[in-house]
C-alpha positions as CSV (number, residue, x, y, z in Angstrom):
1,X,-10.3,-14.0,9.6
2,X,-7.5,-15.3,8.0
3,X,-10.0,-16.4,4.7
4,X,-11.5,-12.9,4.8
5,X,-7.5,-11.3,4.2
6,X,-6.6,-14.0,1.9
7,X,-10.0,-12.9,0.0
8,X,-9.2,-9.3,0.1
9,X,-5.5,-9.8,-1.3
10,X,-7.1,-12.1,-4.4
11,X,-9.3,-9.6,-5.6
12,X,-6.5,-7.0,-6.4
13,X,-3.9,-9.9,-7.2
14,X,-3.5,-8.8,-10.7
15,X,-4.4,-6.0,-13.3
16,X,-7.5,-7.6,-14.5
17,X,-9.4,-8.5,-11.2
18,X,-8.0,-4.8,-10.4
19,X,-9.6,-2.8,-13.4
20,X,-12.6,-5.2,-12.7
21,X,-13.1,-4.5,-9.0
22,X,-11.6,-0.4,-8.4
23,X,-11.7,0.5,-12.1
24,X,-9.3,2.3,-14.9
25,X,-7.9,5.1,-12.6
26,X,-6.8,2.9,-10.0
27,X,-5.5,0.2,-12.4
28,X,-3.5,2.5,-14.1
29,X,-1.4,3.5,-10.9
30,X,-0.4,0.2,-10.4
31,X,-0.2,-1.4,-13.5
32,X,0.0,1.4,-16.4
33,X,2.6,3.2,-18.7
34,X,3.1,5.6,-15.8
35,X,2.6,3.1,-12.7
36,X,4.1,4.3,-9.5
37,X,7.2,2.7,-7.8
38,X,7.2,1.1,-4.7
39,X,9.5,0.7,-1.9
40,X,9.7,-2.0,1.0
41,X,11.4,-1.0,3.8
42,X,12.0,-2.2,7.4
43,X,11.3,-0.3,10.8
44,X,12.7,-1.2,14.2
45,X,10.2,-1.3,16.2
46,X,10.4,0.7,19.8
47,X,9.2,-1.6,22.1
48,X,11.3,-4.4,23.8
49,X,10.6,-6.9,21.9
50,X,12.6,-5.0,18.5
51,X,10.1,-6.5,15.9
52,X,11.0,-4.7,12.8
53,X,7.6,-3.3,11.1
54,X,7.2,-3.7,7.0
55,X,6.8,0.1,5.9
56,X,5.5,0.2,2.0
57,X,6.3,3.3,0.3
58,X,4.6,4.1,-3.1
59,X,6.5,7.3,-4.9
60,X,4.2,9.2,-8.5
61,X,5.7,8.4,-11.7
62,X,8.6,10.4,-12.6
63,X,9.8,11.4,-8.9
64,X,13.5,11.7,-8.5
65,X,15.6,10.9,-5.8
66,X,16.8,14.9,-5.3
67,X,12.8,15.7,-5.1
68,X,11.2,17.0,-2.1
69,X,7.6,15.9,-1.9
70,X,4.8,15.5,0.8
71,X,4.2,12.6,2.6
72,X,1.2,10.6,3.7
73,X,0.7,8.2,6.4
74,X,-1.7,5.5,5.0
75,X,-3.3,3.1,7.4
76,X,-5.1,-0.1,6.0
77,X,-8.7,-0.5,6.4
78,X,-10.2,-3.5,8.3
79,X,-10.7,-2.1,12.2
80,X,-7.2,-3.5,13.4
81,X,-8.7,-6.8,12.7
82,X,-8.3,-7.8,8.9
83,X,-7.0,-6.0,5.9
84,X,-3.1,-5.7,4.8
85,X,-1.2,-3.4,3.1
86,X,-1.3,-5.9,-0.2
87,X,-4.8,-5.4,0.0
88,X,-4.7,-1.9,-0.2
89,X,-1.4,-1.1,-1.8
90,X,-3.7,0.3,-5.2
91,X,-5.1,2.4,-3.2
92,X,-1.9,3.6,-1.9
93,X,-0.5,3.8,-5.3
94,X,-3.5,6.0,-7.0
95,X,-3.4,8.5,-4.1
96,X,0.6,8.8,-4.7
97,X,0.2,9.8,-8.9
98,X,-2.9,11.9,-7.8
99,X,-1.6,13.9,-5.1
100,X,2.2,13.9,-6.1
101,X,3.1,13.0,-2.7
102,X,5.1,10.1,-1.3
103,X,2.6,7.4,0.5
104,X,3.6,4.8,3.2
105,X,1.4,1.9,4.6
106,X,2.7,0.2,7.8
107,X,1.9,-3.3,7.9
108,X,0.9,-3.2,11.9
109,X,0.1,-6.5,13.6
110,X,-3.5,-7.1,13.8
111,X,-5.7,-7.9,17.0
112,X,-5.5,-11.9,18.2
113,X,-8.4,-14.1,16.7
């Protein structure tokens, strides 16, 4: 499983394998004139054992601080078993400069092997 993430995360490693594999549109919001910027936070977890979850935020080109915008929750694809948010972060990106909103992707812990 492992292999199948590391896999994933290769193929959008860099701009070309990016434009290659998703195309222009989705290149462009990560790696163009007008790419979006991106935010790594850290959330306390609730249960008992307070492990902090990574939260990835992806803002549209040209948001300000002082700007009100929506916000989507973005879950990763993979069935709670593979996927990350690196693997998915272009898609997280393109759907912030297309919708004008602020995306976040939660990198959750995935099922035992």
């Amino acid at each position: 499983i492992q292999r199948m993430r590391n896999q994933m995360e290769m193929l959008v490693a860099n701009e070309h394998s990016l434009r290659f594999a998703m195309g222009d549109a989705i290149a462009a919001a990560s790696y163009g004139p007008n790419a979006t910027r991106v935010e790594t936070l850290q959330m306390k977890g609730l249960s008992s054992s307070h492990q902090s979850i990574e939260v990835v935020c992806a803002c549209p080109h040209g948001a300000t601080e002082d700007e009100v915008l929506p916000l989507i929750f973005f879950f990763h694809s993979g069935g709670l078993i593979v996927g990350s948010v690196n693997a998915e972060l272009h898609k997280a990106r393109h759907l912030a400069q297309e919708s004008k909103s602020v995306v976040c992707s939660f990198e959750y812990r995935l099922a035992p092997e």
